[in-house]
C-alpha positions as CSV (number, residue, x, y, z in Angstrom):
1,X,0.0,0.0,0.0
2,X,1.5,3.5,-0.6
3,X,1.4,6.6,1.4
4,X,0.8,9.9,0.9
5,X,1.3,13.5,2.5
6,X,-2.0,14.7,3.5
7,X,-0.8,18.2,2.5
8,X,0.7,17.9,-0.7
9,X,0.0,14.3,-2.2
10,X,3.2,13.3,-3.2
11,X,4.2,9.8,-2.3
12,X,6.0,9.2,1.2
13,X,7.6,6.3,2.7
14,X,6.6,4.9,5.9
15,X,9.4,5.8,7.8
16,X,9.5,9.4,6.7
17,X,8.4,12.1,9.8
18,X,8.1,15.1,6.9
19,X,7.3,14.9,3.5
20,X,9.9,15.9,1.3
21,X,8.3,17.8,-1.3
22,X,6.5,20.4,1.3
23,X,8.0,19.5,4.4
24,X,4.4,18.8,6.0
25,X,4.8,16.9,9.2
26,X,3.5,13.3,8.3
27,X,1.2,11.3,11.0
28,X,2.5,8.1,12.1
29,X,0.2,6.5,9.8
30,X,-0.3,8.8,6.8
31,X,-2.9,6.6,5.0
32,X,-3.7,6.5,1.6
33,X,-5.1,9.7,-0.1
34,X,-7.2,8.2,-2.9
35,X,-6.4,6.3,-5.7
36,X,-4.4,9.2,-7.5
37,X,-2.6,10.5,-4.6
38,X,-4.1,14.0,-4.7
39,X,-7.5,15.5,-5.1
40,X,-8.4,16.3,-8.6
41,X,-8.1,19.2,-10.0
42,X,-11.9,18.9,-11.5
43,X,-14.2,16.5,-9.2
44,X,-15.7,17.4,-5.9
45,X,-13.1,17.6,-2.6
46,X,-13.5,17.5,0.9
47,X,-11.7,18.9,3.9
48,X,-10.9,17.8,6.9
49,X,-8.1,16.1,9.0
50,X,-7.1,14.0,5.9
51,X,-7.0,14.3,2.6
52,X,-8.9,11.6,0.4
53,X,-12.3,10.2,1.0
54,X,-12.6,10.3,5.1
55,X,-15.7,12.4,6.3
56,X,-14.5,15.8,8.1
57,X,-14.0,15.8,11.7
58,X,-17.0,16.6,12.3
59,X,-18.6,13.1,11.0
60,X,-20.1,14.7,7.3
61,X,-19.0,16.4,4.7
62,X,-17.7,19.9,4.9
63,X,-20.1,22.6,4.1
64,X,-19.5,25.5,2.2
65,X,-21.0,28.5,4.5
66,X,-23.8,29.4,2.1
67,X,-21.9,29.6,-1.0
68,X,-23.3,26.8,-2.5
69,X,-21.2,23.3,-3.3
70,X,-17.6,22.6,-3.1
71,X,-17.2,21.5,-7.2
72,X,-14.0,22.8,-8.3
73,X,-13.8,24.6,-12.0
74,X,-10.6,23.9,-13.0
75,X,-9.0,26.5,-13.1
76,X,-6.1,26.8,-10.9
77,X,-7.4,24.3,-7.2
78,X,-4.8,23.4,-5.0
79,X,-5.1,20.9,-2.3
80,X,-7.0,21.8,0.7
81,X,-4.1,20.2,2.5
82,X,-4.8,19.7,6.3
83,X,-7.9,22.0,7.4
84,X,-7.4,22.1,11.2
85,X,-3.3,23.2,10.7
86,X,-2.5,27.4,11.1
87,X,-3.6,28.0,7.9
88,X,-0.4,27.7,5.7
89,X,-0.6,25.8,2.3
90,X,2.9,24.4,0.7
91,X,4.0,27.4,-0.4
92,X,3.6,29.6,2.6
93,X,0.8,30.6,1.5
94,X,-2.5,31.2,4.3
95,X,-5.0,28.4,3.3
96,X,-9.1,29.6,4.4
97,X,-10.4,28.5,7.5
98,X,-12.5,25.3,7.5
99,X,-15.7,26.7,6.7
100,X,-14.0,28.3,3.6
101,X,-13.1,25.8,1.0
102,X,-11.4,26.5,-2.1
103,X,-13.2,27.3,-5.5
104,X,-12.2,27.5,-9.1
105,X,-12.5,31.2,-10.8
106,X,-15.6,30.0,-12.3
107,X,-17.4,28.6,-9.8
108,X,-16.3,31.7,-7.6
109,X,-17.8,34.3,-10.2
110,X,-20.7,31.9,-10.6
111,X,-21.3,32.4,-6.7
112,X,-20.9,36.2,-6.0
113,X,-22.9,36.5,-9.4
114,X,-25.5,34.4,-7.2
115,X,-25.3,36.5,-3.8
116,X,-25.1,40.3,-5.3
117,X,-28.6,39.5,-7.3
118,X,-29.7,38.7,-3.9
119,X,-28.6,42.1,-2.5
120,X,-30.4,44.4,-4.0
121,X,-28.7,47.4,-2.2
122,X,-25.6,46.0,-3.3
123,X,-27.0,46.3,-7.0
124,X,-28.1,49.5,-6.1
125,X,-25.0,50.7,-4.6
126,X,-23.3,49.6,-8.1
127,X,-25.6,51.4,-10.4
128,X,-25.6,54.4,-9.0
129,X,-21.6,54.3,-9.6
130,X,-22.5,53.5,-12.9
131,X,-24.7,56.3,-13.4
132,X,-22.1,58.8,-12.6
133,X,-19.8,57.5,-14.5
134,X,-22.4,57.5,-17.7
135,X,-23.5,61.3,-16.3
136,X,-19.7,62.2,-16.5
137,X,-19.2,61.3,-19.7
138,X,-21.9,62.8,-21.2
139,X,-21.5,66.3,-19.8
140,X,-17.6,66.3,-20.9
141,X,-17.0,68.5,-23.8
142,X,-16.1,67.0,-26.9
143,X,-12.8,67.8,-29.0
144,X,-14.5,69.9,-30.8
145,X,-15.8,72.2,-28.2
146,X,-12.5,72.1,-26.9
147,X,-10.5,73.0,-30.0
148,X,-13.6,76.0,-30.0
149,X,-13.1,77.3,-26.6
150,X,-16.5,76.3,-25.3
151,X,-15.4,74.3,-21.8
152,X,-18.5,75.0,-20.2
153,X,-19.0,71.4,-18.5
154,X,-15.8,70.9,-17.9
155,X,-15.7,71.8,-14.1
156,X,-19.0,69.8,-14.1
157,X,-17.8,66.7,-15.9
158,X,-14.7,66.7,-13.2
159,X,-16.4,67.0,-10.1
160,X,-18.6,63.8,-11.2
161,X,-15.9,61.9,-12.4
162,X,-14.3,62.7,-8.7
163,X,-17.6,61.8,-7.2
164,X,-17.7,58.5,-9.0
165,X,-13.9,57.6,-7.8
166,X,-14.8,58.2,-4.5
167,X,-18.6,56.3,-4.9
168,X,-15.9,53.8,-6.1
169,X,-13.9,53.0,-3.3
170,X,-16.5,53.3,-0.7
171,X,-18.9,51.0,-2.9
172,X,-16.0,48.1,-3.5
173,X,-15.5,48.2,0.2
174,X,-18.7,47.8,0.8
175,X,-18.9,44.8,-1.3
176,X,-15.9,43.1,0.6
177,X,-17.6,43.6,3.9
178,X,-20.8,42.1,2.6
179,X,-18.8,39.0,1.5
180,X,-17.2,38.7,5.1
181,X,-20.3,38.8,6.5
182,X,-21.8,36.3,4.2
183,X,-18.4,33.7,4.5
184,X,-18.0,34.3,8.2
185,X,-22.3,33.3,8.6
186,X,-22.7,36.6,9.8
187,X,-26.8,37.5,9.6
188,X,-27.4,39.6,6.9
189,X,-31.2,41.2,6.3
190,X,-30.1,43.7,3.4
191,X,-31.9,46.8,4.7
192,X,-31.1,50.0,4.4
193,X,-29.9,50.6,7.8
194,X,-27.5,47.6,7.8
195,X,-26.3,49.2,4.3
196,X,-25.5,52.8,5.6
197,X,-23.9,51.1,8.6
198,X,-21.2,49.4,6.7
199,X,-21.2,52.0,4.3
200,X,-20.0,54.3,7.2
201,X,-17.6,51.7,8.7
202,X,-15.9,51.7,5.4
203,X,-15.9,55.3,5.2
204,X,-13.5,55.3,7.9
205,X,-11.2,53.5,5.9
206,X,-11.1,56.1,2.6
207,X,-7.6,57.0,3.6
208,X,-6.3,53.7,3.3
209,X,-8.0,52.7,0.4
210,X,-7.0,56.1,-1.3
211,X,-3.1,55.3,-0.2
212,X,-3.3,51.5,-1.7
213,X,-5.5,52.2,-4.8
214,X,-3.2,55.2,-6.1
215,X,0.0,52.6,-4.6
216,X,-2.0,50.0,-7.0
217,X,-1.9,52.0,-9.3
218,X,1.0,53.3,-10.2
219,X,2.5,49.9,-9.7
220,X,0.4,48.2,-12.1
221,X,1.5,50.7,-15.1
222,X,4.7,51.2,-14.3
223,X,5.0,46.9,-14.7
224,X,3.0,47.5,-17.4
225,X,5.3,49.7,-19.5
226,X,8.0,46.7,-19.5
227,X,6.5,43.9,-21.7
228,X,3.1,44.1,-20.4
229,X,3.5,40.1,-18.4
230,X,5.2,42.2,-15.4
231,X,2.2,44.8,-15.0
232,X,-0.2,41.7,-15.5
233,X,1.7,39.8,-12.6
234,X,1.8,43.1,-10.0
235,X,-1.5,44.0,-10.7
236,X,-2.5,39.8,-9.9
237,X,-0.1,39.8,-6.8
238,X,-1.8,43.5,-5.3
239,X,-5.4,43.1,-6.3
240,X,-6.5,41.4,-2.6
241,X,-4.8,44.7,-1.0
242,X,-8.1,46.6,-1.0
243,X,-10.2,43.4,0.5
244,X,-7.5,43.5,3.4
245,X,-8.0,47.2,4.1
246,X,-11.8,47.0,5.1
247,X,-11.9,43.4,6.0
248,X,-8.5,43.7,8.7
249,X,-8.5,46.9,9.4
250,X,-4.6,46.6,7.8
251,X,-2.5,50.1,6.5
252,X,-1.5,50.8,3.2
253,X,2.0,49.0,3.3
254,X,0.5,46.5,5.5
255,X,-2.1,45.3,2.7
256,X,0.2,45.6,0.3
257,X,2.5,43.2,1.6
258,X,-0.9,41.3,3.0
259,X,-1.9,40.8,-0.3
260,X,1.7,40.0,-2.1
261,X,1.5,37.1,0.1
262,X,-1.7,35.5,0.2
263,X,-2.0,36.3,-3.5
264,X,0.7,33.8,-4.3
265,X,0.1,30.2,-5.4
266,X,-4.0,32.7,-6.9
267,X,-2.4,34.3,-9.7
268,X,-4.4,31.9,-12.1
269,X,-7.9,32.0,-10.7
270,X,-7.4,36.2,-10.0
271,X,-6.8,36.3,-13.6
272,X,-9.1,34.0,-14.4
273,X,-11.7,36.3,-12.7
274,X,-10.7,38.9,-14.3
275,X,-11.0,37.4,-18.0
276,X,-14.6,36.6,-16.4
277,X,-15.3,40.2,-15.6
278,X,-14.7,41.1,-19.3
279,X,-16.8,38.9,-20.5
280,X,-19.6,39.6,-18.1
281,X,-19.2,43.4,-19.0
282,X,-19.2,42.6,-22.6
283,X,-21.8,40.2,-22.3
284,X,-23.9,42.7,-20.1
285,X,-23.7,45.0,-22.8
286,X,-24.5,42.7,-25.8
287,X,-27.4,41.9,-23.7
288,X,-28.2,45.7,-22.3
289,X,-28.7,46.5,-26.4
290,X,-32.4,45.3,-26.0
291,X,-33.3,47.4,-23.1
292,X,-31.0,50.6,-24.3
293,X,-32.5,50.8,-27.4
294,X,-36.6,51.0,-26.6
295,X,-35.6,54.1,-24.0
296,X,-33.4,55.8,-26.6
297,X,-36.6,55.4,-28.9
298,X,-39.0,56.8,-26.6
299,X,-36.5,59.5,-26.1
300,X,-36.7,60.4,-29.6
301,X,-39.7,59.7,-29.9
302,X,-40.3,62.4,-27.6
303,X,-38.2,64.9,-28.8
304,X,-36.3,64.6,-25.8
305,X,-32.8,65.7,-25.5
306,X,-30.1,63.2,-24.0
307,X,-31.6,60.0,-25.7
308,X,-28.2,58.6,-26.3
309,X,-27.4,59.2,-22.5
310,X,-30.7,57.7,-21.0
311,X,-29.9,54.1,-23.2
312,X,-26.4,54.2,-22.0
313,X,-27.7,54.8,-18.2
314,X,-30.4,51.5,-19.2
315,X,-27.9,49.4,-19.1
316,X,-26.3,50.6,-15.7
317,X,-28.0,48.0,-13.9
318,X,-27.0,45.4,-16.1
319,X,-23.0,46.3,-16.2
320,X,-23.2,46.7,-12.4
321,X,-24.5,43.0,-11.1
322,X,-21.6,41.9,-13.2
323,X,-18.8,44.5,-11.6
324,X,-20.4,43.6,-8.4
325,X,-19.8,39.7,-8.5
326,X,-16.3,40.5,-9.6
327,X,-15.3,42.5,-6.2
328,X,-17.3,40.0,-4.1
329,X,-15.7,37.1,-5.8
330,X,-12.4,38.6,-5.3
331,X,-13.0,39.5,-1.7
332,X,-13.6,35.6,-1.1
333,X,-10.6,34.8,-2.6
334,X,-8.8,36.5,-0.2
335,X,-10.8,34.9,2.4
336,X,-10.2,31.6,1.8
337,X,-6.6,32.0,1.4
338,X,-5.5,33.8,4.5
339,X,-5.1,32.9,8.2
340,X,-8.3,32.4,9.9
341,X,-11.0,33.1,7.2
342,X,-13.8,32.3,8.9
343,X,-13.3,34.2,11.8
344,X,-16.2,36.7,12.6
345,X,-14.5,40.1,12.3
346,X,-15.2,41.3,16.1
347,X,-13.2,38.2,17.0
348,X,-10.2,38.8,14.6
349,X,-10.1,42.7,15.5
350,X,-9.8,41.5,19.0
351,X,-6.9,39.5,18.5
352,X,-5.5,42.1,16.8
353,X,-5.4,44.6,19.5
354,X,-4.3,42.4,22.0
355,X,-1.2,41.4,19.2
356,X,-0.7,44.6,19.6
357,X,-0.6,45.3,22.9
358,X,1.4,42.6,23.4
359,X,4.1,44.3,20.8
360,X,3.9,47.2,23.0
361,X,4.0,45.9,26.5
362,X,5.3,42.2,26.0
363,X,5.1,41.6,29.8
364,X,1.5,42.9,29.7
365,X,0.0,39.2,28.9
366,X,1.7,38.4,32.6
């Protein structure tokens, strides 16, 4: 019978205390994994103190906290490795809690698609960033009013494309707070009043998100400028920095480097969400033609100036359950992949400050 590392899957002999491809520490009796040695890539997985067919410790199958079943997609899995270890995969990376299992980019997308159409403030919270932008743009003089002199809207068309950058980063947050919630089984009743409330915790955070968006940035074009596959990669390795703002409470270097780390081993499936963002968009427009072009009609129809403007703020809605599911899907990703994803957030900020009291005063924990 051969053995294998519960972490890793690679064969191991009996005598062996650590594997030595990931230098897991091995159990007396490592078992058999499954037939193959690993979990695969494309069938269903389960966590627990073993990798392989064995029921969780918990005597059934692991659940997935609401976000539907664990079938991977293909994309880029890894193995779960040991669930009830401190949350480091073979690579250093944090692996999720054990009510996070890992998910494929497509069944990830497919599931924050699910959850924002249940949030309807969320939907809400999207459009109306969509509007701006759409108001923006149609306000901003054209180059040949420019080349004229007539820059009447010009002041106008900036303050609303500030107004939208800002709507932006406070909306995002939002959305990574509501995926928290929703991972971590925290109730969620989508009023209004639990909206504004994590609105305004968020809000708190603008600095910080300012500091690592512009950081995010600049990073990502200046990568981008050499060869276009070094922008690609920094952009991948920095994009959970703004999850682990609002979610942790970290700074601006402190996401940064939060998010170099736990992003590593996730390039593919980040990517691979990405590529799905595009297509929703596009598709989301293809789509949006059918409900754009009756109000630009009736517009015209009507003799009504801005026709062109109210089909283009139509499909608002549309374009903004897809940018939606993106950001929550991305904010899960960072969940499942770093130390203690399924804590509740009071219970994580609490260990934080006493970390850092402990920093500060090491013989305060005696």
């Amino acid at each position: 019978m051969v053995n294998y590392c519960p972490e890793c899957g690679e064969p191991v002999a009996g005598v062996d205390a650590f594997c030595s491809e990931c230098g897991a520490e091995l159990d007396a009796d490592p078992g058999v994994a499954d037939e193959h040695g690993h979990q695969s890539d494309w069938g269903q997985q389960e966590t627990g103190g073993r990798v392989g067919n064995e029921e969780t410790s918990g005597g059934g199958k692991q659940g997935t906290s609401g976000w539907g079943d664990q079938a991977t997609s293909g994309w880029d899995e890894q193995p779960t490795g040991d669930s009830s270890r401190a949350g480091r995969g073979r690579d250093g990376v944090a692996a999720g809690g054990p009510g996070i299992p890992r998910e494929g980019a497509v069944a990830t997308f497919r599931q924050g698609l699910g959850w924002v159409l249940g949030l309807p403030v969320l939907v809400g919270a999207f459009t109306l960033l969509g509007l701006l932008n759409t108001a923006s743009t149609a306000v901003a003089p054209t180059a040949e009013a420019i080349e004229s002199g007539q820059t009447t809207n010009s002041a106008l068309s900036s303050v609303l494309s500030l107004l939208a950058f800002v709507v932006f980063l406070v909306v995002t947050g939002t959305a990574y707070v509501y995926a928290e919630r929703r991972v971590t089984g925290a109730d969620l009743t989508g009023s209004l009043d639990e909206f504004f409330g994590v609105v305004t915790s968020v809000a708190r955070r603008f600095l910080a998100l300012l500091g690592v968006f512009l950081l995010y940035v600049v990073s990502t074009v200046i990568g981008l400028l050499f060869f276009v596959i070094p922008g690609v990669y920094i952009g991948a390795r920095l994009s959970l920095a703004l999850p682990a703002v609002v979610i942790d409470d970290q700074g601006v270097i402190e996401s940064l480097s939060t998010s170099w780390e736990v992003a590593q081993g996730n390039l593919l499936k980040i990517v691979g969400l990405v590529g799905l963002l595009f297509v929703g968009l596009i598709g989301a427009a293809i789509g949006g033609v059918f409900v754009a072009l009756p109000v630009t009609g009736a517009f015209e129809a009507a003799n009504i100036p801005g026709a062109e403007t109210a089909g283009s703020a139509a499909i608002d809605p549309i374009l903004a359950v897809a940018l939606g599911a993106y950001h929550v899907a991305l904010a899960r990703v960072y969940l499942e992949n770093r130390d203690g994803g399924d804590q509740p957030r009071d219970q994580r900020q609490d260990d934080r400050r006493r970390e850092q009291q402990q920093e500060q005063d090491p013989a305060a924990e005696w």
